[in-house]
OpenMM code with the backbone's topology and positions (N, CA, C; nanometers):
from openmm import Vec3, app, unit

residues = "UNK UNK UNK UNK UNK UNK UNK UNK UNK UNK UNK UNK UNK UNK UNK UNK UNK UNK UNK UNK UNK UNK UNK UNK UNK UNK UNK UNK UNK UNK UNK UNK UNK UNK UNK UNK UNK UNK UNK UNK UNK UNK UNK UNK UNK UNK UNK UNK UNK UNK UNK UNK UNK UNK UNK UNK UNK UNK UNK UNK UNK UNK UNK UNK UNK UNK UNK UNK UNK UNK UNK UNK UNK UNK UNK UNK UNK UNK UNK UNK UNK UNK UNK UNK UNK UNK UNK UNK UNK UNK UNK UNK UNK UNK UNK UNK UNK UNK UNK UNK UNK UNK UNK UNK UNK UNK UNK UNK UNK UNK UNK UNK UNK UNK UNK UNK UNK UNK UNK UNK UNK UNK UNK UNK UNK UNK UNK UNK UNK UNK UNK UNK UNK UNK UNK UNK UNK UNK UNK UNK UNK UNK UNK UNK UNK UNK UNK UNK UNK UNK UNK UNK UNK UNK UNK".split()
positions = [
    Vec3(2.9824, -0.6247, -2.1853),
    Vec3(3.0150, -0.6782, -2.0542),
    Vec3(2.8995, -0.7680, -2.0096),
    Vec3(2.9103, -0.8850, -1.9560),
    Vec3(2.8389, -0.9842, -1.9013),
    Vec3(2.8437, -0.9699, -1.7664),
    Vec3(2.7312, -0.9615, -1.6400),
    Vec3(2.7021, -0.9810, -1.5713),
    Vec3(2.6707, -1.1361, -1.5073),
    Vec3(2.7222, -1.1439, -1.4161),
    Vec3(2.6229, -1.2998, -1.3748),
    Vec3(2.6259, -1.3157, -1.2426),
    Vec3(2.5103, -1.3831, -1.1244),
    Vec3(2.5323, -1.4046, -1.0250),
    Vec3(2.5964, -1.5644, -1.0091),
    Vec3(2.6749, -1.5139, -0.8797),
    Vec3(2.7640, -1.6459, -0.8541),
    Vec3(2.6888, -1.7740, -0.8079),
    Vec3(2.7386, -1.9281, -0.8681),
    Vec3(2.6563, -1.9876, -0.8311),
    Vec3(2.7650, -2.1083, -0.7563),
    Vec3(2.7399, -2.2433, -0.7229),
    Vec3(2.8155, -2.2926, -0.6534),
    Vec3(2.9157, -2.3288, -0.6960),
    Vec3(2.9044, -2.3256, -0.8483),
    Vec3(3.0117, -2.3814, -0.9305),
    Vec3(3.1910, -2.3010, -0.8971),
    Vec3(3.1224, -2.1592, -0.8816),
    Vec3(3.2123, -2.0558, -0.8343),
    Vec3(3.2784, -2.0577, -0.7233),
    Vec3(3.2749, -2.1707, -0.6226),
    Vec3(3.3260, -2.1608, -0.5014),
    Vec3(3.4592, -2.1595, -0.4973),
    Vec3(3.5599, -2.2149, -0.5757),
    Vec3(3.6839, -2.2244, -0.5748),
    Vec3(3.7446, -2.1244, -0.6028),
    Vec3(3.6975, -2.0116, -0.7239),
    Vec3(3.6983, -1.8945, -0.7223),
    Vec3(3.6773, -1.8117, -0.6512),
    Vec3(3.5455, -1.8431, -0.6134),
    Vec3(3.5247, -1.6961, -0.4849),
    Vec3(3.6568, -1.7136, -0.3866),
    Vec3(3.6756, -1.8647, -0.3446),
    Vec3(3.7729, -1.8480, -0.2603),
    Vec3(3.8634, -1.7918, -0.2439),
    Vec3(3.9805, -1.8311, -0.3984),
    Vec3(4.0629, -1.7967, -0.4345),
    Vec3(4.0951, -1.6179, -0.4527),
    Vec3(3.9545, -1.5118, -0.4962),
    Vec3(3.9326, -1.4402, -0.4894),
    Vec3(3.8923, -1.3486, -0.3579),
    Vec3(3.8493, -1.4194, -0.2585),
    Vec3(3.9228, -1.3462, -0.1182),
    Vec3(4.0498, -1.3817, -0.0642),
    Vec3(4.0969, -1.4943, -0.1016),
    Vec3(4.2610, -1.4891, -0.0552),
    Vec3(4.2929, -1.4216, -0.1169),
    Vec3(4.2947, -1.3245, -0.2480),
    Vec3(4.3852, -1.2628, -0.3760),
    Vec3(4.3530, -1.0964, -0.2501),
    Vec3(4.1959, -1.0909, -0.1971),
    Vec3(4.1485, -0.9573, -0.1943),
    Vec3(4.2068, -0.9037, -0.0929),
    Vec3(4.2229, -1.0199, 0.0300),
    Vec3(4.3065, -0.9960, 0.1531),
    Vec3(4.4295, -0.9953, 0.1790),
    Vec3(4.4772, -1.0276, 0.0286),
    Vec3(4.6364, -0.9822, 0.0046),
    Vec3(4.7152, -1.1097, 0.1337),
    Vec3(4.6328, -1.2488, 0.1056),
    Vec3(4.7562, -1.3064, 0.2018),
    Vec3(4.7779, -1.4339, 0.0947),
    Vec3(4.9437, -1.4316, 0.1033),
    Vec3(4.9830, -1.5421, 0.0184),
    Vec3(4.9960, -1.6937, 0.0327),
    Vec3(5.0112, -1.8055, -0.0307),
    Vec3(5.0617, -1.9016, 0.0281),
    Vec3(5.1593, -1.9346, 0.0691),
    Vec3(5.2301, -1.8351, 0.1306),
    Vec3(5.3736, -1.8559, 0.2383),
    Vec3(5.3609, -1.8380, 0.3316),
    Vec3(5.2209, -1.7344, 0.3537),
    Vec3(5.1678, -1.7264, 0.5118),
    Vec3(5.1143, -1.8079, 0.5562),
    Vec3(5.1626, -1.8071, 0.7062),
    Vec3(5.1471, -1.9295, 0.7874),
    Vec3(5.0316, -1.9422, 0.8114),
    Vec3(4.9590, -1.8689, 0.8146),
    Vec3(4.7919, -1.8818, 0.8518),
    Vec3(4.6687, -1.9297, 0.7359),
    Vec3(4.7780, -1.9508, 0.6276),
    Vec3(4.7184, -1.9740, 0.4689),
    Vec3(4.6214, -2.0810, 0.4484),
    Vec3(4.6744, -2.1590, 0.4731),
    Vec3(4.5618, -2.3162, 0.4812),
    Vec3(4.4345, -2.2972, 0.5678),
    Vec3(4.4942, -2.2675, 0.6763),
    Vec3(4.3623, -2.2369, 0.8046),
    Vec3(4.2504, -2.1208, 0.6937),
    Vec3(4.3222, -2.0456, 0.6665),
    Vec3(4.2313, -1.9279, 0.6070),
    Vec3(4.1202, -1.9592, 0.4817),
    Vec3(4.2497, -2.0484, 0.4063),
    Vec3(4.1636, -2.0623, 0.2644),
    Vec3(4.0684, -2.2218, 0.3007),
    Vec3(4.0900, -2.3023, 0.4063),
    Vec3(3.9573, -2.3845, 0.4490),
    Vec3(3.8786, -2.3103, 0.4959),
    Vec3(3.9056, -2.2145, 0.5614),
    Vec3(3.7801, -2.1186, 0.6426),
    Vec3(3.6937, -2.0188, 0.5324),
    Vec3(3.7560, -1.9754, 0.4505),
    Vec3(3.6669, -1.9565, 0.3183),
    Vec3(3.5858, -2.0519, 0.2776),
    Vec3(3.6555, -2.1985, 0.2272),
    Vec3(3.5824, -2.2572, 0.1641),
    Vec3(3.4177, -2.2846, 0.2452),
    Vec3(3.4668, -2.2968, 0.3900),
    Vec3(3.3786, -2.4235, 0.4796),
    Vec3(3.2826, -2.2065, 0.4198),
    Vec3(3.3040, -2.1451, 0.4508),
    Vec3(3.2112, -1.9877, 0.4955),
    Vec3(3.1138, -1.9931, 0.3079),
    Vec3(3.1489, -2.0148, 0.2105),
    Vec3(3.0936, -1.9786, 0.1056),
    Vec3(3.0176, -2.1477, 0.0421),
    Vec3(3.0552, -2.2573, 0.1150),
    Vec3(3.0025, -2.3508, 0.0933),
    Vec3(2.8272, -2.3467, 0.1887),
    Vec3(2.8490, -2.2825, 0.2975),
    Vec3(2.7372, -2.2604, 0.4058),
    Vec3(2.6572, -2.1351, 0.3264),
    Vec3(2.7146, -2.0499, 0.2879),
    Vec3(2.6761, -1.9389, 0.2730),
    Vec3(2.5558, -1.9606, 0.1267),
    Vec3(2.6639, -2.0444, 0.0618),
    Vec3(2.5348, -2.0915, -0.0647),
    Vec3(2.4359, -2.1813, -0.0100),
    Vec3(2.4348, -2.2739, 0.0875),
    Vec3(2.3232, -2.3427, 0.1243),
    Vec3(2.1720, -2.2645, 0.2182),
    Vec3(2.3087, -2.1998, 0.3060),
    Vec3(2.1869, -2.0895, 0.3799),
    Vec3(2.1780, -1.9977, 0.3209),
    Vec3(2.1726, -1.9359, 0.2019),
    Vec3(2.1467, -1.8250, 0.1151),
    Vec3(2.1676, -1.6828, 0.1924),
    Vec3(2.2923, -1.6511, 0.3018),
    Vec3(2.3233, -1.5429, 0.3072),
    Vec3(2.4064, -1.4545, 0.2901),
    Vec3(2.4524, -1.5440, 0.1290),
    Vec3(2.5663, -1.4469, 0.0776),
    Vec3(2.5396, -1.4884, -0.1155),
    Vec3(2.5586, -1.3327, -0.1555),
    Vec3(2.5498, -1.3695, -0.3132),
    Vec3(2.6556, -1.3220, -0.4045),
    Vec3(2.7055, -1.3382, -0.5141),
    Vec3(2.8425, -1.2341, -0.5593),
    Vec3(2.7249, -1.1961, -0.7321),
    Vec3(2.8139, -1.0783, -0.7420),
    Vec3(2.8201, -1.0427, -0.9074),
    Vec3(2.9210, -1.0344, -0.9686),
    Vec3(2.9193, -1.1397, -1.0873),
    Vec3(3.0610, -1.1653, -1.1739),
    Vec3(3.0228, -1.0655, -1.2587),
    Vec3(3.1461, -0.9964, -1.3256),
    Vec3(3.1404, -0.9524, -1.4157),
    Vec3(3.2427, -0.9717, -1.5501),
    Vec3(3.2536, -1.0202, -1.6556),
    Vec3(3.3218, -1.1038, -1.7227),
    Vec3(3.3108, -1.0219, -1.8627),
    Vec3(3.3915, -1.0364, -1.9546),
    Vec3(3.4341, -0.9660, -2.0873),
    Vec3(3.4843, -1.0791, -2.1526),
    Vec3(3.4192, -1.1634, -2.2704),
    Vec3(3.4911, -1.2275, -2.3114),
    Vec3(3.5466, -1.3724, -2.2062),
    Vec3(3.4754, -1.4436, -2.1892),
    Vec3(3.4883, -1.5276, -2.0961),
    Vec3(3.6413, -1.4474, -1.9649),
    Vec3(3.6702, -1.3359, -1.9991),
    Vec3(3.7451, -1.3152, -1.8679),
    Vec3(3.6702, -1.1735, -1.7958),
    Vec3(3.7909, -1.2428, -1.6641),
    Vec3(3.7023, -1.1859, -1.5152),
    Vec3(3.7448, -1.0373, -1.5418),
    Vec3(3.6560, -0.9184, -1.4919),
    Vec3(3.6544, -0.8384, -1.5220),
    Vec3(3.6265, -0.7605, -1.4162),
    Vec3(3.5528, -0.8078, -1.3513),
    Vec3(3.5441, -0.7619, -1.1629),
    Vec3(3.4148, -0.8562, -1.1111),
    Vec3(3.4011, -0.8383, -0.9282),
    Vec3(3.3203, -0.9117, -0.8942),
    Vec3(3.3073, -0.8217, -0.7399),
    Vec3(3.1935, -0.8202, -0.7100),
    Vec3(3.1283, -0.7793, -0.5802),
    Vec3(3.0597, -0.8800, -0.5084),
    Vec3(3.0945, -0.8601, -0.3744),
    Vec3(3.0060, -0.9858, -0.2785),
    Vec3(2.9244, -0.8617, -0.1739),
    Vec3(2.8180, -0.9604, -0.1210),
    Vec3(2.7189, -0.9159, -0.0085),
    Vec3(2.6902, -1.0180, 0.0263),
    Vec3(2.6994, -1.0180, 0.1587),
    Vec3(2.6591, -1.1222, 0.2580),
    Vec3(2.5443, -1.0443, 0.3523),
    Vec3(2.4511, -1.1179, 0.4013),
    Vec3(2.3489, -1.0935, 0.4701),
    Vec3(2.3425, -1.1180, 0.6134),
    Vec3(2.2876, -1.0480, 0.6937),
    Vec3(2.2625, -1.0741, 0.8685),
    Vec3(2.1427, -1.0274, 0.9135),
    Vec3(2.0942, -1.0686, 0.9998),
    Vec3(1.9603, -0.9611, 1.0574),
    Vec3(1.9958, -0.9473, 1.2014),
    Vec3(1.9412, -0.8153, 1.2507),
    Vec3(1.9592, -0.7489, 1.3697),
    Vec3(1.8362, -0.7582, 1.3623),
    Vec3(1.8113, -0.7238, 1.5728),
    Vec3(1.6502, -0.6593, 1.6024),
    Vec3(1.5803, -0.5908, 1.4903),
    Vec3(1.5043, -0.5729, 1.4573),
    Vec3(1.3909, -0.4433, 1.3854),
    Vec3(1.4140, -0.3141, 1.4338),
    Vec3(1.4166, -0.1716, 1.3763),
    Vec3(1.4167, -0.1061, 1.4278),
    Vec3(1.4055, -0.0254, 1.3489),
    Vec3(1.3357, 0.1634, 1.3979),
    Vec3(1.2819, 0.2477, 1.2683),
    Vec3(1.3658, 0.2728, 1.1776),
    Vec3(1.4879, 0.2424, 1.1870),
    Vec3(1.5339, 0.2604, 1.1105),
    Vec3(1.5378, 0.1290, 0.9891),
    Vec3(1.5199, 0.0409, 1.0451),
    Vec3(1.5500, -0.1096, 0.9403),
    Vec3(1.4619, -0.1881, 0.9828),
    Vec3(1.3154, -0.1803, 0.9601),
    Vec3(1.2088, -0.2573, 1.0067),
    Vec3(1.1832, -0.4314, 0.9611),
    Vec3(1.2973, -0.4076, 0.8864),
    Vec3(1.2919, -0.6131, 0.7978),
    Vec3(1.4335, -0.6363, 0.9208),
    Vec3(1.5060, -0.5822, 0.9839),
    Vec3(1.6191, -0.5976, 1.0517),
    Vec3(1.7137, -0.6847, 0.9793),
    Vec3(1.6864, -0.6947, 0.8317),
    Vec3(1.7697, -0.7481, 0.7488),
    Vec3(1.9224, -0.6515, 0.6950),
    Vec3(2.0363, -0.7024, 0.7150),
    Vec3(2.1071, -0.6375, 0.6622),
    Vec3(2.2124, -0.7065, 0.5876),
    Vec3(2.3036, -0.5731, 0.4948),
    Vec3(2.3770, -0.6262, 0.3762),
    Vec3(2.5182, -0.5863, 0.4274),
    Vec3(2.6043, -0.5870, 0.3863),
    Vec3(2.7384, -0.5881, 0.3731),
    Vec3(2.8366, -0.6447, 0.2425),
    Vec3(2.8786, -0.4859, 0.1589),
    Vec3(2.8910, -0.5620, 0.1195),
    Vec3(3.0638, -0.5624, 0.0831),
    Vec3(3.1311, -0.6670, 0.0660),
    Vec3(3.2615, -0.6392, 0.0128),
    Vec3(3.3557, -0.7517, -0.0870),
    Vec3(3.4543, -0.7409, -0.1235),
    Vec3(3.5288, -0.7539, -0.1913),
    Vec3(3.5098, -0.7143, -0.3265),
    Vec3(3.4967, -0.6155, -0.3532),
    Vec3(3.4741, -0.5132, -0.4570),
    Vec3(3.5771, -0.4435, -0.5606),
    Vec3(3.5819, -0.5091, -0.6271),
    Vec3(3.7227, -0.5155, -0.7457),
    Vec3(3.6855, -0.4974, -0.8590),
    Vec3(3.7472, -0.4314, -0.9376),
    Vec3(3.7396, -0.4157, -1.0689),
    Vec3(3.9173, -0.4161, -1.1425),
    Vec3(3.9175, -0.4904, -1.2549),
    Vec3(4.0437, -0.5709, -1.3185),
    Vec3(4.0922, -0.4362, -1.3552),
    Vec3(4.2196, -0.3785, -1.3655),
    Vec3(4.2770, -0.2757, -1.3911),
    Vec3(4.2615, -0.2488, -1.5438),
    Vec3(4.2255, -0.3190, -1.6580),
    Vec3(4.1977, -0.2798, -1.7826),
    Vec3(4.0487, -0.2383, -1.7878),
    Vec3(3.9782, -0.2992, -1.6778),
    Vec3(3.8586, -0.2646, -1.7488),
    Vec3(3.7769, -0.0738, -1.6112),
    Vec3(3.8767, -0.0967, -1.5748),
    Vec3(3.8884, 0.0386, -1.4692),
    Vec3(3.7980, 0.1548, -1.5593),
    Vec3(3.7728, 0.2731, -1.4358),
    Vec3(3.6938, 0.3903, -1.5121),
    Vec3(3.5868, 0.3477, -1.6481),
    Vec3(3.5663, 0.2250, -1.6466),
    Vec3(3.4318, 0.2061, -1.7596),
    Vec3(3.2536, 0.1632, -1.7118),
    Vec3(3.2792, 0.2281, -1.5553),
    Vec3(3.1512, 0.2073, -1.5196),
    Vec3(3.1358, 0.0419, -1.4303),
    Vec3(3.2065, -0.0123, -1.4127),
    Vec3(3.2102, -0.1726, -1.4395),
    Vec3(3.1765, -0.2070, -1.2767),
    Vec3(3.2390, -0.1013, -1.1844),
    Vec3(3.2519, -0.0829, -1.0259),
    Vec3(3.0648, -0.0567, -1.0041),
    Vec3(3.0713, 0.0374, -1.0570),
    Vec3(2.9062, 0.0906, -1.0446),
    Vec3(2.7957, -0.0212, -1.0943),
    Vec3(2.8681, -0.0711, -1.1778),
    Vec3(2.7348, -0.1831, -1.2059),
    Vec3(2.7133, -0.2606, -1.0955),
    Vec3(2.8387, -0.3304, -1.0583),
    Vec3(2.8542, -0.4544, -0.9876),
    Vec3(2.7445, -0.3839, -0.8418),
    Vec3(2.7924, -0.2505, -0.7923),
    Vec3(2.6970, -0.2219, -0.6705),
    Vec3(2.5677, -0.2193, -0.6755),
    Vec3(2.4969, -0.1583, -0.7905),
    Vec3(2.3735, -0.1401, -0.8453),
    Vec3(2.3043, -0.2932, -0.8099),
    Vec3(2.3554, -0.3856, -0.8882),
    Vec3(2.3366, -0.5171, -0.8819),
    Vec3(2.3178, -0.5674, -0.7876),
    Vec3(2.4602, -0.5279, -0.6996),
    Vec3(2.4153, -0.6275, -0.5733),
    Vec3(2.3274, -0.5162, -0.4737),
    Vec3(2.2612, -0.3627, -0.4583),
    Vec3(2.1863, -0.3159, -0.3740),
    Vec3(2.0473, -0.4068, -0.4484),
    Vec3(2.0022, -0.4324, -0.5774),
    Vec3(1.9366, -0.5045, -0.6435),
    Vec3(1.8689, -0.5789, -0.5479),
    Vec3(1.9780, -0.6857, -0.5966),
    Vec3(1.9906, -0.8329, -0.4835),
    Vec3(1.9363, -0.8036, -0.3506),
    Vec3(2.0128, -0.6953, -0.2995),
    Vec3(1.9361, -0.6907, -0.1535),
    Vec3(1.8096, -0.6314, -0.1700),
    Vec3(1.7918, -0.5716, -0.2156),
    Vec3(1.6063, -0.4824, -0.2296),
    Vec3(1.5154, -0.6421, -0.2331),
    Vec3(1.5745, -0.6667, -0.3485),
    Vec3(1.4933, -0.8217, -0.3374),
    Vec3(1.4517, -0.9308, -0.2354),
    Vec3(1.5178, -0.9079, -0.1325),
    Vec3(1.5661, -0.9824, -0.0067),
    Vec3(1.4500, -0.8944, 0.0933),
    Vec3(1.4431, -0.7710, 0.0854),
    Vec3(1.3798, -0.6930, 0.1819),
    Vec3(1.4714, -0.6298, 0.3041),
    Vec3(1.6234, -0.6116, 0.1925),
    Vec3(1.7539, -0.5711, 0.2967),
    Vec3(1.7342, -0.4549, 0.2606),
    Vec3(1.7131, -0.3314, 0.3062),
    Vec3(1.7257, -0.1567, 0.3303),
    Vec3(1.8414, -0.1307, 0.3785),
    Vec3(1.9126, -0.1702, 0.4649),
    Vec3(2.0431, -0.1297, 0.4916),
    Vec3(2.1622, -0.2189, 0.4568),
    Vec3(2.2524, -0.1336, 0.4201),
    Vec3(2.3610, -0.2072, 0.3043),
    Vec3(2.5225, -0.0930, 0.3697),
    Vec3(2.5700, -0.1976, 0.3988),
    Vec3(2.7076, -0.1767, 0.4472),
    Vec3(2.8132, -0.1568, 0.3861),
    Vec3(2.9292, -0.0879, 0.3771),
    Vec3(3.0796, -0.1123, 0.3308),
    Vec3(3.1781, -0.0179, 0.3995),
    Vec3(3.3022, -0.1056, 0.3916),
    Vec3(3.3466, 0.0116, 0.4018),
    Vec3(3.4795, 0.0733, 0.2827),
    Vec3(3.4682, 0.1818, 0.2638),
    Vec3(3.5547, 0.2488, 0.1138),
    Vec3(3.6832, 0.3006, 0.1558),
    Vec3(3.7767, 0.2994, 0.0341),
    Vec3(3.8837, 0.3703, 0.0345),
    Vec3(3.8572, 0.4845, -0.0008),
    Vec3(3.9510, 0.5752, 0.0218),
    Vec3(3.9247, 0.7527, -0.0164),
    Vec3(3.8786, 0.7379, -0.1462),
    Vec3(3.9431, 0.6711, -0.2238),
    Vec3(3.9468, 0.6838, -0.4043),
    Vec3(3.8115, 0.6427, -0.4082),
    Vec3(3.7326, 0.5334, -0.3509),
    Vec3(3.6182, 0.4963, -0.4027),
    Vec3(3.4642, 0.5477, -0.3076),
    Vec3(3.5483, 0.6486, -0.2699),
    Vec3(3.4049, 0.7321, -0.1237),
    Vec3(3.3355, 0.7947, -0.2631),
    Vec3(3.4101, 0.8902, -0.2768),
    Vec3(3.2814, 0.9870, -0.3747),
    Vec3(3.2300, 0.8782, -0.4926),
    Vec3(3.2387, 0.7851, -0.5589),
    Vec3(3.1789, 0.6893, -0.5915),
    Vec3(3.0216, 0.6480, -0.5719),
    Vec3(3.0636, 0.5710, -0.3903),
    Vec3(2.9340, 0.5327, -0.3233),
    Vec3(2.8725, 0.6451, -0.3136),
    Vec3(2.9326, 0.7396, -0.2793),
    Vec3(2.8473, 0.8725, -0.2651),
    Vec3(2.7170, 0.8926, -0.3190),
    Vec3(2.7960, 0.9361, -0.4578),
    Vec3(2.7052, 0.9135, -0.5596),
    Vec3(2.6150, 0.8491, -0.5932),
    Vec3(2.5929, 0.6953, -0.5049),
    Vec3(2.4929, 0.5979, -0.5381),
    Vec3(2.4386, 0.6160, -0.4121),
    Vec3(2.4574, 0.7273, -0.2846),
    Vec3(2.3072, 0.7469, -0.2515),
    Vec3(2.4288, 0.6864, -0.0513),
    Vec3(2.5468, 0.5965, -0.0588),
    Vec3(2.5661, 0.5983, 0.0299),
    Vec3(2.6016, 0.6823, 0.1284),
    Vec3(2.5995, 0.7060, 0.2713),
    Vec3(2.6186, 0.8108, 0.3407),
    Vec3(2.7747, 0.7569, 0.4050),
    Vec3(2.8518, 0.8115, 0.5019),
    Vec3(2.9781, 0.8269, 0.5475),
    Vec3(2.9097, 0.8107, 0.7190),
    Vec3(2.9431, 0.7662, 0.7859),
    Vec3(2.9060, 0.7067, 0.9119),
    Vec3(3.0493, 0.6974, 0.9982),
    Vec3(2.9876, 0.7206, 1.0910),
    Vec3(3.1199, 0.6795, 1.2306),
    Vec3(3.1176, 0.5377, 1.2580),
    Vec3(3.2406, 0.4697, 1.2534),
    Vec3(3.2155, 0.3217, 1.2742),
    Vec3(3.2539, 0.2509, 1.4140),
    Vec3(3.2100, 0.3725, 1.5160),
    Vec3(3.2282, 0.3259, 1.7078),
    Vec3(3.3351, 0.2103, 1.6951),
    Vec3(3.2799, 0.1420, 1.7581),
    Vec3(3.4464, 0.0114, 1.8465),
    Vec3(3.3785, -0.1056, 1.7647),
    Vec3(3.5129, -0.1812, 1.8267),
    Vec3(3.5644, -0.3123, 1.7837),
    Vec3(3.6043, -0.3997, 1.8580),
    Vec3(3.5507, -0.4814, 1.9277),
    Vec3(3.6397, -0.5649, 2.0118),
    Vec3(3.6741, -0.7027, 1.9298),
    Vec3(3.7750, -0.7711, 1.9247),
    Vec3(3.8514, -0.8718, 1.8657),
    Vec3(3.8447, -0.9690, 1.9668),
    Vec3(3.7887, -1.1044, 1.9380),
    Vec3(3.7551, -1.1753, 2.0123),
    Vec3(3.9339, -1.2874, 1.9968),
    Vec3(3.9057, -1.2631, 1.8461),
    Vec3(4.0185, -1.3527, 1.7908),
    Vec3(4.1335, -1.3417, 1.9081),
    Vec3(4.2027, -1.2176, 1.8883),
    Vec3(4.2823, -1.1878, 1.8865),
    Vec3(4.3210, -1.1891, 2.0803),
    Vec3(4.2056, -1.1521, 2.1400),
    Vec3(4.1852, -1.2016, 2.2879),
    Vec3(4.2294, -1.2773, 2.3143),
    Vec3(4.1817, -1.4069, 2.2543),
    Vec3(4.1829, -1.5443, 2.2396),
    Vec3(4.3199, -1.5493, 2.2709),
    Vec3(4.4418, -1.4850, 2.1798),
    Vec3(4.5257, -1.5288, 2.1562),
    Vec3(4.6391, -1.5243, 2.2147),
    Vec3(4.6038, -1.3776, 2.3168),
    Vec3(4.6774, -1.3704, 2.4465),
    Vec3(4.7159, -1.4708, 2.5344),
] * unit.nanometer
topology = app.Topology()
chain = topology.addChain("A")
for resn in residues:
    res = topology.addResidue(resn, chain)
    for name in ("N", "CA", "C"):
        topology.addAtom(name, app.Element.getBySymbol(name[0]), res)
């Protein structure tokens, strides 16, 4: 298995790979708006360096891929670089499933963030993949409110 971090060449992909992750098709009406709003978000994101992916590939094919994007909050004892990670779209190709391939890709990208001077690292999991993160040390957290600005808006 080949590892690689994403570089700009990948943008059409990454794209294409959060429209695939968010499960919206090109019949939805919101499709165009969405997949420019990717592009314009991962074209910025490679210039301001606060987002990185890990490909993972078999044989020139895709095999899975993890993203983390970066933010900083105040400082605080708990996160004194106030750097933080998040990370998602976290897939692994259904053949290459149960071979470890999920676990790499996280390893990699907590990596990436250690490198950065990011200590706190975000996601959020499905049941199937909790005891997973578990295992790599993540904890289970209450995730308080949400207000939707969007969606305000739209009232």
């Amino acid at each position: 298995m080949d590892y690689r971090i994403a570089v700009e060449k990948d943008i059409d992909f990454l794209v294409q790979s959060r429209m695939d992750f968010i499960e919206i098709g090109s019949a939805h009406l919101g499709y165009g708006f969405m997949q420019k709003s990717c592009l314009h978000y991962f074209q910025e994101s490679f210039e301001n360096g606060s987002f990185e992916a890990v490909i993972a590939e078999e044989d020139g094919r895709l095999a899975g891929l993890g993203m983390i994007f970066y933010y900083r909050s105040v400082p605080s004892q708990l996160n004194p670089t106030g750097w933080n990670g998040y990370i998602t779209n976290l897939f692994v190709e259904e053949p290459f499933r149960k071979q470890g391939v999920g676990t790499e890709l996280i390893q990699r990208l907590v990596r990436q963030a250690k490198k950065r001077n990011c200590y706190i690292i975000m996601l959020h999991a499905s049941e199937m993949g909790m005891p997973v993160y578990e295992k790599m040390g993540f904890k289970k957290i209450e995730n308080g409110m949400i207000f939707n600005n969007w969606e305000a808006a739209s009232r």
